[in-house]
C-alpha positions in Angstrom: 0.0 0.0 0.0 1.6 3.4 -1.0 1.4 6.6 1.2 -1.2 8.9 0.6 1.3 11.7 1.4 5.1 11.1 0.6 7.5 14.2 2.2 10.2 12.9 -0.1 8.1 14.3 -3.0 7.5 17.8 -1.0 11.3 17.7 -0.7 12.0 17.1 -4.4 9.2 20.1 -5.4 11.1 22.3 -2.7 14.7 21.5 -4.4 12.7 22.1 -8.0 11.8 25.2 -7.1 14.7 26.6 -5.8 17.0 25.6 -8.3 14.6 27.7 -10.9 14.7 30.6 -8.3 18.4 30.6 -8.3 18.5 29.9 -12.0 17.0 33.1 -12.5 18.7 35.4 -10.3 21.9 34.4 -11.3 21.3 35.1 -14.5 21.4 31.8 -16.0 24.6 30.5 -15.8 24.3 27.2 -15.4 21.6 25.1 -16.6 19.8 24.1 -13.4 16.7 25.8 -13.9 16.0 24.0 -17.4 16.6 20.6 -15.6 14.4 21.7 -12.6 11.5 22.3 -15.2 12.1 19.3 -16.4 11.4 17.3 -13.1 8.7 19.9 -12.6 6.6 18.7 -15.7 7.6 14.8 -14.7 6.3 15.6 -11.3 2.9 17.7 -12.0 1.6 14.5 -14.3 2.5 12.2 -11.7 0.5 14.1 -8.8 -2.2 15.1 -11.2 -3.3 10.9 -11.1 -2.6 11.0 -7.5 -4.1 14.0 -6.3 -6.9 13.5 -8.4 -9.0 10.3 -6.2 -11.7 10.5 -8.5 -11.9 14.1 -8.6 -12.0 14.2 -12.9 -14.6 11.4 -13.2 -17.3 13.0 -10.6 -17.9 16.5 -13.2 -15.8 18.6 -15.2 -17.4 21.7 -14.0 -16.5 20.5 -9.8 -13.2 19.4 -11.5 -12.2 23.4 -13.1 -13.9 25.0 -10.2 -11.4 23.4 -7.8 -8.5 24.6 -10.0 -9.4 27.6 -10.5 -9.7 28.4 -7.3 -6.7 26.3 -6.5 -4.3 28.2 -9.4 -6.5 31.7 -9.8 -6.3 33.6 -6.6 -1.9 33.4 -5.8 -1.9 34.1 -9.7 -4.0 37.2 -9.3 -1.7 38.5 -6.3 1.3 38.0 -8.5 -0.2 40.0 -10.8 -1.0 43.2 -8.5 2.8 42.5 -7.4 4.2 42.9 -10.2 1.8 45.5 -11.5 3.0 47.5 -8.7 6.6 46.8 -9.3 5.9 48.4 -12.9 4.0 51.5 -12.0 7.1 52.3 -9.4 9.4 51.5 -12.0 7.5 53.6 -14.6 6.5 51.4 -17.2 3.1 51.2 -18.8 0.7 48.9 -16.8 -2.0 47.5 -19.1 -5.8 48.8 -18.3 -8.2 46.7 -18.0 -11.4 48.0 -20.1 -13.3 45.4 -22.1 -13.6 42.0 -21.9 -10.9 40.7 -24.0 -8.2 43.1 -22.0 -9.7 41.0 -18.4 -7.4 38.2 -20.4 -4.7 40.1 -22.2 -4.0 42.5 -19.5 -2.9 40.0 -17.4 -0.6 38.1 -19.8 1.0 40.9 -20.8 1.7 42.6 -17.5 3.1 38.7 -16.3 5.2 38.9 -19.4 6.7 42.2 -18.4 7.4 41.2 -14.8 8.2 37.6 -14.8 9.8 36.9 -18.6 8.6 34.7 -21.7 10.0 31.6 -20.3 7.9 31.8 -16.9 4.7 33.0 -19.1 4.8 29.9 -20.9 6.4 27.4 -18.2 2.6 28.6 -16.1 1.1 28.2 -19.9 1.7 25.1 -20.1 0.8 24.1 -16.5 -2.4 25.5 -16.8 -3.3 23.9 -20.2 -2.0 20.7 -19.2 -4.3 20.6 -15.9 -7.5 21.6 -18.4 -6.6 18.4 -20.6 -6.2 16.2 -17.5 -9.8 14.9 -17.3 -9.9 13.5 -21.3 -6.6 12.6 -20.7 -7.8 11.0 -17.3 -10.3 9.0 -19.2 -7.6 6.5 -21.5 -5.1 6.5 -18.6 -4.2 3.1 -17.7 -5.0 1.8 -21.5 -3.9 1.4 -24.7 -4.5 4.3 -26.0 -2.5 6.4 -23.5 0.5 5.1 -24.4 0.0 5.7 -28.2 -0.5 9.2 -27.0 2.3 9.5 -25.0 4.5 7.5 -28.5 2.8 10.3 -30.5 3.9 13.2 -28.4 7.2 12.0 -27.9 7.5 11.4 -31.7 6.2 15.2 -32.4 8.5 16.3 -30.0 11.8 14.7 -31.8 10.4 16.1 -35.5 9.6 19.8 -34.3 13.1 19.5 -32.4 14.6 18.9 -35.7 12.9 22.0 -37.8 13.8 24.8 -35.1 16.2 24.2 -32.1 14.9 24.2 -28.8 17.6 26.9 -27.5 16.5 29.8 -29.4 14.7 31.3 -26.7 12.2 33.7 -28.4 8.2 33.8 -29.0 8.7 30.9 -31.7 11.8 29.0 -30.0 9.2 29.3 -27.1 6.7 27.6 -28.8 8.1 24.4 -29.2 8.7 24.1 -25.7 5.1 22.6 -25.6 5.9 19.6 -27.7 8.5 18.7 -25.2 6.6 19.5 -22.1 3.2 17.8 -23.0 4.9 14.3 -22.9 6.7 15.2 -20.1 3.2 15.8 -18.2 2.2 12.2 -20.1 5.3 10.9 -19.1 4.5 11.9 -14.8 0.6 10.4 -15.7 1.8 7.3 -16.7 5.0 6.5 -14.0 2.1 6.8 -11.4 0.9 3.4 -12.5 4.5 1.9 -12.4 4.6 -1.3 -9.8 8.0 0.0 -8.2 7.5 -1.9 -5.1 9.1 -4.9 -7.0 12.1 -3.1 -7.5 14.8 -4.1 -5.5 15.4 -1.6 -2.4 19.1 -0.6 -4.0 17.8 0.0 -7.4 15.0 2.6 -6.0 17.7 4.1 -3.8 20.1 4.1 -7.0 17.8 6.2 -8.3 16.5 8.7 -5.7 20.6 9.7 -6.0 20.4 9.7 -9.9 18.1 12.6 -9.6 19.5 14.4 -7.1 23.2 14.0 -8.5 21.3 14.9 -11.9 19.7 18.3 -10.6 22.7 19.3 -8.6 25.5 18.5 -11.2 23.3 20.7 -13.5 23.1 23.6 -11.0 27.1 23.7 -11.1 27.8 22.7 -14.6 27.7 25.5 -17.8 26.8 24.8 -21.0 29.8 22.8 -22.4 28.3 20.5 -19.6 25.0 19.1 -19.1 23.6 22.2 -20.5 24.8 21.0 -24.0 22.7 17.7 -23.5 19.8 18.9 -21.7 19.2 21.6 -24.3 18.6 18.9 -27.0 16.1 16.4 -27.9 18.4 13.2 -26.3 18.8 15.6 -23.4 15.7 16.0 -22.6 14.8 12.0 -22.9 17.6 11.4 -20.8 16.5 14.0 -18.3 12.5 13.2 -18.3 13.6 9.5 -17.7 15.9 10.2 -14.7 13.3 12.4 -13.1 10.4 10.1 -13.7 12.2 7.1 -12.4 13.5 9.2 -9.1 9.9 10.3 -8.4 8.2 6.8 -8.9 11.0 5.1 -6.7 10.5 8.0 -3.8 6.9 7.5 -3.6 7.3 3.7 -3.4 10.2 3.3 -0.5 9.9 3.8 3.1 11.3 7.0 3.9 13.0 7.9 7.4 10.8 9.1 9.9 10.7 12.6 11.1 8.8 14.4 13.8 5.9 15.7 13.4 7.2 19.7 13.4 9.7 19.1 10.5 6.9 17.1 8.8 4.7 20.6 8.8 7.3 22.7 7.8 8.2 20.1 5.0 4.6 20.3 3.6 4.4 24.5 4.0 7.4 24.9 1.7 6.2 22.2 -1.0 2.6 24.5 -0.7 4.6 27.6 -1.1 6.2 26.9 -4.1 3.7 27.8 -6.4 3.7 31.5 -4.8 7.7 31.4 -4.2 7.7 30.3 -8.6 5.3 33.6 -8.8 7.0 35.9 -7.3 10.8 35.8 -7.4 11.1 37.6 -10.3 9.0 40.8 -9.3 10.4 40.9 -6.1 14.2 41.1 -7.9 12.9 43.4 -10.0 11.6 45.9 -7.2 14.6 45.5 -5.2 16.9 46.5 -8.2 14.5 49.2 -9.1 14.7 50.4 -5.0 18.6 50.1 -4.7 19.4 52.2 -8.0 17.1 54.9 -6.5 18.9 54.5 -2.6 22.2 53.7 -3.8 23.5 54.5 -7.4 21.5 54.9 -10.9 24.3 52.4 -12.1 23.4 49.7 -9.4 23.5 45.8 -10.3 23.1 42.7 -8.9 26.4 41.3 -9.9 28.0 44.1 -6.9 26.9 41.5 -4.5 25.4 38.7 -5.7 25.4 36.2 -3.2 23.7 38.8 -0.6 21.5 39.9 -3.2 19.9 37.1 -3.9 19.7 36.0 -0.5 17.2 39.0 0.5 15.6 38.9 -2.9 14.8 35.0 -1.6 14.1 35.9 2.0 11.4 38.9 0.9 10.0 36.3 -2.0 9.5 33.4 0.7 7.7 35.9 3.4 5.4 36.6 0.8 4.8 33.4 -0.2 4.2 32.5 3.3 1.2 34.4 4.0 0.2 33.8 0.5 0.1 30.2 1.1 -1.6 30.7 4.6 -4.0 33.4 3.9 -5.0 32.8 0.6 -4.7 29.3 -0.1 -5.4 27.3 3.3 -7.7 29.8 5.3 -9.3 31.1 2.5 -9.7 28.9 -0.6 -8.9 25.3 1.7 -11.6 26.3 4.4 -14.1 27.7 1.6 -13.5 24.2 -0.6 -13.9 22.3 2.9 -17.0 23.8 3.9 -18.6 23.5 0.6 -17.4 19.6 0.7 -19.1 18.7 4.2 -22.0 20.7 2.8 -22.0 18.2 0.0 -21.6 15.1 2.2 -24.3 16.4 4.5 -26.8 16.9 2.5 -27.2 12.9 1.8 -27.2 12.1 5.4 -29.7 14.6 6.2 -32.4 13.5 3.1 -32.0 9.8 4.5 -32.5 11.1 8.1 -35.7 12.4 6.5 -36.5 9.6 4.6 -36.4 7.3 7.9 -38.6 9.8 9.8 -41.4 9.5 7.1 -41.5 6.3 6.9 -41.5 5.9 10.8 -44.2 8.6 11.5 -46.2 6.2 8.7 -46.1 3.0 10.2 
């Protein structure tokens, strides 16, 4: 019987996560953050089966509701954050009249703040997530793995008419090919019997992906960065990932009190927020410091302490983010409207048994 919550996976999300963070604010020199999207994409199919208990099959519309007001409300504060970042920093803030603008407002004004890649890395997420229930339906047959063949084979032909390096709107692009069977790739190691594994093999693996990760973290692009930025590279690096999440959620995993347990699971929630808003926090700090200090001002003066309170002021915000908006008020609000829905039953057969009692 597998655990219904494994800490080793909040672990690897928290790793994930920072390695991006860092990626970005040391101006990509190494290639960490492409690898930690990688396990990202691995990791978000492979929760979507698990997290889902039937969630997909009961209604679409109870299925988007709960994601939209799972992925909705920390996306709407990143937005006002870095909406307020531009207007301090002077740029144009897009309005908001008419209804196409209540989309394209948005985009734009996370496409300022936050970069191309992180527009379409949350793109793709969210796309993904609003395919999971049809892709939920042939999961487990056939016909899923003839998907995930097809995407896999799309993947290696559009990698071959433009590279995947060339990091503008249409190098972008074909980031989805790669990333949907990544996402297939997480769906379908959920169903992977690991248990009959042997115990070093799972544990050989567990290391794989966190040598992988970190080597990439310290390695340029002569490196890993040279693999990982190719279609082999990114076979090589989906499989590693998928084969280091499906062994951590199978083996039995060192206890640890029941403190270090909470904390564990409030940084794997708060990396959603954290992913949000790194980058407009950086770029208010920057913005702040050339104003206090010197026009000419740049992170590279002090890196290591620059990033350090960039990270400090990112992860307070995603902190009460996570605890204000997403536990006490979307998790209470889904909670209550859950026991409403489970009550309800119990009440009309309370009701049922009273008739027929005040009958006889």
């Amino acid at each position: 019987m597998l655990p219904v919550r494994n800490y080793g996976l909040d672990l690897l999300r928290i790793l994930l996560c920072l390695t991006v963070v860092f990626f970005h604010y040391s101006g990509a020199w190494n290639c960490g953050g492409s690898v930690a999207v990688d396990g990202f994409f691995v990791l978000s199919g492979f929760l979507a089966v698990h997290s889902s208990r039937g969630a997909a099959e009961k209604g679409l519309g109870d299925y988007y509701r709960k994601k939209a007001w799972r992925l909705l409300p920390v996306m709407i504060v990143a937005w006002a954050i870095g909406n307020a970042v531009l207007f301090v920093e002077g740029q144009t803030v897009p309005a908001w009249s008419g209804f196409r603008l209540l989309v394209i407002a948005p985009t734009l004004a996370m496409s300022k703040m936050m970069g191309n890649v992180s527009v379409w890395f949350i793109g793709c997420i969210v796309a993904f997530l609003a395919l999971f229930p049809w892709l939920r339906r042939c999961y487990g047959k056939k016909l899923f793995i003839w998907l995930l063949a097809a995407s896999v084979l799309f993947a290696l032909v559009r990698s071959g008419m433009r590279p995947f390096a060339v990091m503008e709107s249409g190098g972008l692009y074909y980031q989805v090919t790669f990333r949907l069977w990544q996402f297939l790739l997480g769906m379908w190691c959920a169903s992977w019997n690991m248990e009959r594994w042997n115990s070093s093999w799972r544990w050989f693996w567990i290391g794989a992906g966190a040598v992988w990760l970190l080597a990439s973290s310290v390695t340029g692009w002569r490196g890993i960065g040279a693999l990982n930025y190719s279609f082999p590279g990114y076979v090589v690096s989906s499989g590693i990932f998928a084969l280091c999440i499906a062994s951590l959620w199978s083996v039995r995993l060192p206890s640890l009190s029941r403190p270090v347990l909470k904390w564990v699971g409030i940084g794997a929630g708060m990396t959603y927020a954290l992913f949000l808003f790194h980058v407009p926090v950086k770029l208010g700090m920057l913005h702040m410091l050339r104003k206090l200090w010197a026009a000419d001002f740049r992170e590279g003066k002090f890196p290591i302490l620059f990033w350090g309170i960039a990270l400090c002021v990112s992860s307070v915000l995603a902190y009460f983010t996570y605890q204000y908006v997403e536990v006490r008020w979307v998790g209470r609000k889904l909670k209550k409207e859950s026991e409403a829905r489970n009550e309800a039953p119990e009440r009309a057969g309370k009701n049922d048994r009273k008739e027929i009692f005040r009958k006889r």
